[in-house]
Backbone bond lengths (Angstrom), bond angles and torsions (degrees), N, CA, C in turn:
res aa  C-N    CA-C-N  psi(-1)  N-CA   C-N-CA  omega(-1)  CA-C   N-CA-C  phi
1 X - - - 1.452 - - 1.526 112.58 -
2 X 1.741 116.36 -33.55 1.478 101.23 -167.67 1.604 83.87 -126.87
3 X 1.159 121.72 156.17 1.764 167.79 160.39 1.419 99.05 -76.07
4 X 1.207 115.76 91.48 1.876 98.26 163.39 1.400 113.56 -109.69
5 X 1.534 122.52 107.11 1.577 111.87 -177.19 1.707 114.18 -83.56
6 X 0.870 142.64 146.00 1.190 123.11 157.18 1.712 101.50 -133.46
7 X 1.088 116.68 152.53 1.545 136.65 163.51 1.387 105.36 -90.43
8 X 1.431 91.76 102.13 1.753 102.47 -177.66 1.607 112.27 -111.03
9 X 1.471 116.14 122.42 1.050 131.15 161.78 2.081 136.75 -71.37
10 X 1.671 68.81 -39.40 2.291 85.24 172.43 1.319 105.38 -127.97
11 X 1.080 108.75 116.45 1.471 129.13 157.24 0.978 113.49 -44.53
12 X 1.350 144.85 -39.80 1.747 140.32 162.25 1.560 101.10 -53.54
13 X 1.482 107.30 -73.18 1.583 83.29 -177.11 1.345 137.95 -72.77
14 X 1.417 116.65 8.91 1.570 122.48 -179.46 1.679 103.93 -74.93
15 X 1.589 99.69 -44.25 1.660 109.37 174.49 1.300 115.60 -64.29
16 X 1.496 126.65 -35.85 1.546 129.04 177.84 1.674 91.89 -64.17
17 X 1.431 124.69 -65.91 1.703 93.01 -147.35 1.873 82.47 -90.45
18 X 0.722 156.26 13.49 1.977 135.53 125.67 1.465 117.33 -27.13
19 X 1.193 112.74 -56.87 1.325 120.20 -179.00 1.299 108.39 -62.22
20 X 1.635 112.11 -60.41 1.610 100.65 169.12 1.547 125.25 -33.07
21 X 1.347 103.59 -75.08 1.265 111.55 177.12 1.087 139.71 -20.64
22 X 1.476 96.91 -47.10 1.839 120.30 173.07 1.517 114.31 -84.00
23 X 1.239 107.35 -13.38 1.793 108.47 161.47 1.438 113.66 -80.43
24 X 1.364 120.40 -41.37 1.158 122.55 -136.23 1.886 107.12 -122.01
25 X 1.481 116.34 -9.66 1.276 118.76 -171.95 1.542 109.10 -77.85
26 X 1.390 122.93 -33.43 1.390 109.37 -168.74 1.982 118.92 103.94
27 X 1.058 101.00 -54.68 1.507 126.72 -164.54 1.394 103.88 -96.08
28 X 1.892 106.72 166.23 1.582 110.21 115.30 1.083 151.26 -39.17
29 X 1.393 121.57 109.74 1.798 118.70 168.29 1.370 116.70 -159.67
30 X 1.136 112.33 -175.50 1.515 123.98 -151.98 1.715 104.25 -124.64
31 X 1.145 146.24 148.83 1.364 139.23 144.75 1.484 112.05 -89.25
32 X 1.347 96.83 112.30 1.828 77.11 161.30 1.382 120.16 -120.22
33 X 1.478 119.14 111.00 1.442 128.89 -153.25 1.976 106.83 -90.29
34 X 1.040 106.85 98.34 1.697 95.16 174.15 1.682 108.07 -97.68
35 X 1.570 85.89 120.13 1.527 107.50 -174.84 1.712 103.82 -55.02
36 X 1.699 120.86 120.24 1.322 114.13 167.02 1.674 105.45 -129.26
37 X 1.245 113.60 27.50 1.214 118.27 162.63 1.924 127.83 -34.46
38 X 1.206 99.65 -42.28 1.376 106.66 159.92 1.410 127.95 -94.72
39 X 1.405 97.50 26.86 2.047 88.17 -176.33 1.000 125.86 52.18
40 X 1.745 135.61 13.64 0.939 139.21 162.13 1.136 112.60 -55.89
41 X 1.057 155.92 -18.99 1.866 154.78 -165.03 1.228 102.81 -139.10
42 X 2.026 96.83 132.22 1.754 103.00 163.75 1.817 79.90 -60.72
43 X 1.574 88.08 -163.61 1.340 124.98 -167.48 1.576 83.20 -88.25
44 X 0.928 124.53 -66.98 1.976 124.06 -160.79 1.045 106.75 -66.98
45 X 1.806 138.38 -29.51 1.344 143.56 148.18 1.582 107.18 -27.01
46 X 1.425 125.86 -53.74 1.248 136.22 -141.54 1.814 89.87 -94.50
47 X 1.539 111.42 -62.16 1.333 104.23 -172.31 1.458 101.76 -46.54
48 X 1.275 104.61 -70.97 1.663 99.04 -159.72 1.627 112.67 -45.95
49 X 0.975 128.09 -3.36 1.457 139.48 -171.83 1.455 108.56 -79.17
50 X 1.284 98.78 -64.12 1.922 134.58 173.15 1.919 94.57 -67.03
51 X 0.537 123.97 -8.95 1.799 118.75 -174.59 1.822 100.67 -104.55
52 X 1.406 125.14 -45.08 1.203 137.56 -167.77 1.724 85.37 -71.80
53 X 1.496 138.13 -62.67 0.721 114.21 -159.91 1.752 111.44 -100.30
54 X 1.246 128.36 49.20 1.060 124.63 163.17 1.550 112.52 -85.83
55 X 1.464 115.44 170.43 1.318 144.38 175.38 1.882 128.87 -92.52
56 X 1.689 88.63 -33.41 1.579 95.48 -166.04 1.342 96.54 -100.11
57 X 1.581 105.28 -174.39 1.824 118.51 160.49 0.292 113.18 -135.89
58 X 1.927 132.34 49.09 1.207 144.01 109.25 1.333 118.74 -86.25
59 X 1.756 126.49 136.27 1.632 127.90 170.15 1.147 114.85 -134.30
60 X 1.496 111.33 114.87 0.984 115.32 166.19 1.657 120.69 -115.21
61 X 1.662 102.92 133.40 1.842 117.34 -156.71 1.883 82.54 -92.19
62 X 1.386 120.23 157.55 1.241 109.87 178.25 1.869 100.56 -168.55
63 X 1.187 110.65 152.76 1.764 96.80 175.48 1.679 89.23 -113.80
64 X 1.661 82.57 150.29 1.956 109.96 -175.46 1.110 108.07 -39.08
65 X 1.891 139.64 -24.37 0.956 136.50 -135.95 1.865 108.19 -96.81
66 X 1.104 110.45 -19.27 1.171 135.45 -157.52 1.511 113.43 -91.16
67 X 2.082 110.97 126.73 0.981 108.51 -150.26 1.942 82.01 -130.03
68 X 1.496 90.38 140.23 1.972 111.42 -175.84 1.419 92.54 -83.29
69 X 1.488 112.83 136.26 1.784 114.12 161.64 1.746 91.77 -113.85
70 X 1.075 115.73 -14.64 1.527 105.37 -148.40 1.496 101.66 -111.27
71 X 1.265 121.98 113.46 1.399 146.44 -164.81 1.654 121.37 -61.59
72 X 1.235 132.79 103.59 1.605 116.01 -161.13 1.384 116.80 79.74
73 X 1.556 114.60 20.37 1.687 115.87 -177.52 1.870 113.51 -61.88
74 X 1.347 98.77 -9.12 1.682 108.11 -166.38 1.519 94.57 -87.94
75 X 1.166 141.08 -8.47 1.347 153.51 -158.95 1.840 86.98 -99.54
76 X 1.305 107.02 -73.02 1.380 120.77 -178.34 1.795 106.48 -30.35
77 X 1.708 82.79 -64.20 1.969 88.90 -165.35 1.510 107.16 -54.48
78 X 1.318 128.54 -34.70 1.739 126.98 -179.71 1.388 94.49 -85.09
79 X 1.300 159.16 -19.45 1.249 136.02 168.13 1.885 105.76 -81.79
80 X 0.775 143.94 -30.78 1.527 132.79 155.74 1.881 107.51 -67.40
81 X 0.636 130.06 -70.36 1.449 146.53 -179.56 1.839 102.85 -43.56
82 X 1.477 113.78 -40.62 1.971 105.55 157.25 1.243 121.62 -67.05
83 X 1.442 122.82 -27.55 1.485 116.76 152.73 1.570 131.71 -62.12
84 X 1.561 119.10 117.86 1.117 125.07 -135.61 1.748 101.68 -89.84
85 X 1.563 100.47 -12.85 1.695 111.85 173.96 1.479 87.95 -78.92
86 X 0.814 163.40 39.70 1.390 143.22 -170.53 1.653 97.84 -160.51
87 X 1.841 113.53 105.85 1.567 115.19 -166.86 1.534 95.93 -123.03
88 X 1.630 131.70 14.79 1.897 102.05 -167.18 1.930 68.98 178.08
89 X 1.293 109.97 112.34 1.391 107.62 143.79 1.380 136.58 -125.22
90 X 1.009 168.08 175.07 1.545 145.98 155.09 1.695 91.35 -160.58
91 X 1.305 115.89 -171.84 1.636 154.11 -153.17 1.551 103.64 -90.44
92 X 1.371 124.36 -41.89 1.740 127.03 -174.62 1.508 110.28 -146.18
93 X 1.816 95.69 135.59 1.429 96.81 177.90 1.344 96.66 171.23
94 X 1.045 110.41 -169.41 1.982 125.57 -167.48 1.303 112.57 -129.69
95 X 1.375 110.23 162.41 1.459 110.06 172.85 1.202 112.85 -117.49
96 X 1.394 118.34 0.33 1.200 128.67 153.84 1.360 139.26 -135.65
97 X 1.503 147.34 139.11 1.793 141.97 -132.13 1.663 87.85 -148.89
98 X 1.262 106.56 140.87 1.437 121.22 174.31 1.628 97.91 -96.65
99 X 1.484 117.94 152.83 1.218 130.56 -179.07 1.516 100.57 -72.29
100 X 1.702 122.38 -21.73 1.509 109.62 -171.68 1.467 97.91 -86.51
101 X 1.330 100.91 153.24 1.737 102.01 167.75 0.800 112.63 -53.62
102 X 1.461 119.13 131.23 1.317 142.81 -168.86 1.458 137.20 -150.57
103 X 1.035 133.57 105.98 1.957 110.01 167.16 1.729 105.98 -27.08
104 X 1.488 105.11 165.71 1.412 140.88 155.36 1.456 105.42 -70.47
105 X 0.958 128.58 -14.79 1.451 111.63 179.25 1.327 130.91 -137.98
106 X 1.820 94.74 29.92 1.463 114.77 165.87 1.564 125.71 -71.62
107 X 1.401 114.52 -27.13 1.466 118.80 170.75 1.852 101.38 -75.35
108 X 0.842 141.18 42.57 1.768 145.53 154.77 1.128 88.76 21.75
109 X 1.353 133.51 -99.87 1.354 122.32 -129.35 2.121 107.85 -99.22
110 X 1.339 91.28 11.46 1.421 93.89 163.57 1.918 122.44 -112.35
111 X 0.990 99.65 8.20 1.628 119.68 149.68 1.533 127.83 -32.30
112 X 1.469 128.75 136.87 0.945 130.33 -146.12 1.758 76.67 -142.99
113 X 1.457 121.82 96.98 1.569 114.66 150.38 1.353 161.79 -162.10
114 X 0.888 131.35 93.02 1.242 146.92 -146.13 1.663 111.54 -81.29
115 X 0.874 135.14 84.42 1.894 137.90 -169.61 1.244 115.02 -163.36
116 X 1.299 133.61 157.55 1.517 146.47 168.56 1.384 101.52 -104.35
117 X 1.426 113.35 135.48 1.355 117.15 -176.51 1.277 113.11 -118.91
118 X 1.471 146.45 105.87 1.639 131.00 -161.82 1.121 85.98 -68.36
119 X 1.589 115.20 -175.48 1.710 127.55 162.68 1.752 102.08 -80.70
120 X 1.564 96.88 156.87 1.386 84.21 -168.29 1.844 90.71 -104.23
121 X 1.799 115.92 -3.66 1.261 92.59 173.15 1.576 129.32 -77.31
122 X 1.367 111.07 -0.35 1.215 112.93 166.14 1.850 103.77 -165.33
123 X 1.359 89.43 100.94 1.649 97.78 -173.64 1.271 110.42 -76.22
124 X 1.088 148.99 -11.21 1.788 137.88 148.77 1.911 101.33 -46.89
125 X 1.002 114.63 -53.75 1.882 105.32 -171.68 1.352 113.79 -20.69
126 X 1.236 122.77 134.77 1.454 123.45 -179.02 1.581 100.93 -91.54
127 X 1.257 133.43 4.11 1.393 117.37 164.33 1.411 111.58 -78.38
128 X 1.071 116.05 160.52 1.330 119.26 -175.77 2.078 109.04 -137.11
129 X 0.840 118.88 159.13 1.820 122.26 173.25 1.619 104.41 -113.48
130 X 1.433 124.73 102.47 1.278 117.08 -168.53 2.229 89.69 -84.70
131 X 0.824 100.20 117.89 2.273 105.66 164.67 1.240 80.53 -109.06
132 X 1.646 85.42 130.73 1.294 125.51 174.20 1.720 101.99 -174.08
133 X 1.469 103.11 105.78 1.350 136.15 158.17 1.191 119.37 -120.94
134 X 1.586 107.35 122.80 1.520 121.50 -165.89 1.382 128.14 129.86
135 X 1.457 93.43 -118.57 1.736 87.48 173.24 1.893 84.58 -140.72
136 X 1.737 85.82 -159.16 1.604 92.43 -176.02 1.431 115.54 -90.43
137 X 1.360 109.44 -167.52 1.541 115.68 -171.04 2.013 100.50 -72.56
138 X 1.212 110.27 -31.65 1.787 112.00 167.26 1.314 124.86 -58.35
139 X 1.341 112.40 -30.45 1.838 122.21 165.21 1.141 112.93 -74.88
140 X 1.617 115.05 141.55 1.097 130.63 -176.90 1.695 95.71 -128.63
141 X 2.214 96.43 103.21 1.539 89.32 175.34 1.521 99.26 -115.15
142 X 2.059 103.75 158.16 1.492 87.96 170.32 1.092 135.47 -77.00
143 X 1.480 119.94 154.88 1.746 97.69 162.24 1.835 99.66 -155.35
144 X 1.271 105.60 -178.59 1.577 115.80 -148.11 1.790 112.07 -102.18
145 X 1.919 87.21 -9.49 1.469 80.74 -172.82 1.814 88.88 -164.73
146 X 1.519 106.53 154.48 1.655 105.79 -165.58 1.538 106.80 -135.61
147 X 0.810 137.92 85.83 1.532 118.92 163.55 1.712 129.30 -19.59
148 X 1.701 91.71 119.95 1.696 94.08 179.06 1.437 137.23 -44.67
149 X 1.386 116.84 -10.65 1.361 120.57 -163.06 1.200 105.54 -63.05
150 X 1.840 124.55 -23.38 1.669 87.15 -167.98 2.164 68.51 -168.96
151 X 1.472 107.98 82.05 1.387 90.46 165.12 2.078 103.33 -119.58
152 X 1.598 89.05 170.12 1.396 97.25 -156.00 1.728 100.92 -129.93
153 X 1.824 147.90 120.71 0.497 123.43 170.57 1.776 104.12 -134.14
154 X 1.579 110.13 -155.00 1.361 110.14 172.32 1.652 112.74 -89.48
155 X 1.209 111.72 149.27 1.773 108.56 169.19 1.928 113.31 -46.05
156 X 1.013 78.59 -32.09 1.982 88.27 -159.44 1.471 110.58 -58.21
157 X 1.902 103.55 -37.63 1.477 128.87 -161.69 1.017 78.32 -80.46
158 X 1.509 132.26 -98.30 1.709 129.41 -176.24 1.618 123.48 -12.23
159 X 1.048 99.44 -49.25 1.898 86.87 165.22 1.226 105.14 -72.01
160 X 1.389 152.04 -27.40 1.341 115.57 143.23 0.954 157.33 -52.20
161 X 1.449 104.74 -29.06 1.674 127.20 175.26 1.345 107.06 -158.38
162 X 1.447 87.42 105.16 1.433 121.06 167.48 1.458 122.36 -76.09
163 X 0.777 122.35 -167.02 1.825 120.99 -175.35 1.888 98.69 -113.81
164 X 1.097 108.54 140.63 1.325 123.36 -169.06 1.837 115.18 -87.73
165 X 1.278 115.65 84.93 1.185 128.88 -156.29 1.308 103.10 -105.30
166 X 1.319 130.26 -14.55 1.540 114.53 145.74 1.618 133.46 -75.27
167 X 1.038 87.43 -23.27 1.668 98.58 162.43 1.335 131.26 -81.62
168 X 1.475 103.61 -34.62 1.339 107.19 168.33 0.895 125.47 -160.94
169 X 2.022 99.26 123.40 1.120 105.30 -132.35 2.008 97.15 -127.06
170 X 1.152 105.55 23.19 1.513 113.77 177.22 1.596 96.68 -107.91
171 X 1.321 122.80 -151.77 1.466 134.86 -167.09 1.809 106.70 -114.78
172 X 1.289 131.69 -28.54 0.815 141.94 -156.45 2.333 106.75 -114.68
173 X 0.918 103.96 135.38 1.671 111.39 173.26 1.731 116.00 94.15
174 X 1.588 78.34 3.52 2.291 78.37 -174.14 1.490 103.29 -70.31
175 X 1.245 130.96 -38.94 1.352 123.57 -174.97 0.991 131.51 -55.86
């Protein structure tokens, strides 16, 4: 049912969140891992790469880094994603974007987010900071702009809009 591409840099962690995945999705799905170990690929090089050769009609773009708590989340992503108003969802983002260049998450309190964040001064710590502004992972709110870390859409939508890989062509600003 779901397409998961990721642009993987470490082979340790491509296998750590695999394993997740395969504990924790619920469903059918596929990994499709495009090797960027050498920095050969922006990031949108890589999706669209990993998107051409998927199986499902479901895709979800995601970085290696990223760890599932939430059990049957692949259930979740096709029940937002069968609603046909509904073309691009993921975990962080805004409901509102300033015309100046900007992050997604310069308007603060119009933030959209749902994630666990370890500490980054020592990422083994088992405490964790759950951000979460909004609602839960069952709400579907809108918003105008999403952070890349982990977005999820239909095959159909993606052949419309693909990720812009002449424009950008590093790892960072495609979202």
């Amino acid at each position: 049912m779901i397409s998961i591409i990721i642009c993987s840099a470490d082979p340790r962690k491509l296998s750590f969140v695999t394993d997740n995945i395969t504990n924790t999705i619920g469903l059918p799905f596929e990994v499709i891992a495009i090797d960027n170990s050498n920095g050969q690929y922006g990031i949108c090089e890589a999706y669209n790469t990993g998107a051409k050769k998927a199986t499902h009609s479901f895709l979800c773009f995601m970085h290696e880094d990223v760890f599932f708590e939430t059990d049957n989340w692949g259930e979740i992503v096709c029940r937002h994603l069968n609603n046909p108003s509904i073309g691009l969802i993921g975990i962080a983002g805004g409901d509102a974007k300033s015309i100046v260049p900007s992050s997604w998450s310069i308007p603060v309190f119009s933030n959209e987010i749902n994630i666990t964040q370890h500490s980054k001064k020592n990422p083994a710590e088992k405490e964790r900071q759950l951000v979460s502004r909004g609602s839960s992972i069952s709400a579907a709110n809108r918003v105008v702009v999403l952070d890349g870390v982990w977005l999820c859409t239909r095959k159909t939508v993606f052949g419309e809009y693909q990720f812009d890989q002449k424009t950008f062509t590093g790892f960072h600003g495609y979202d």
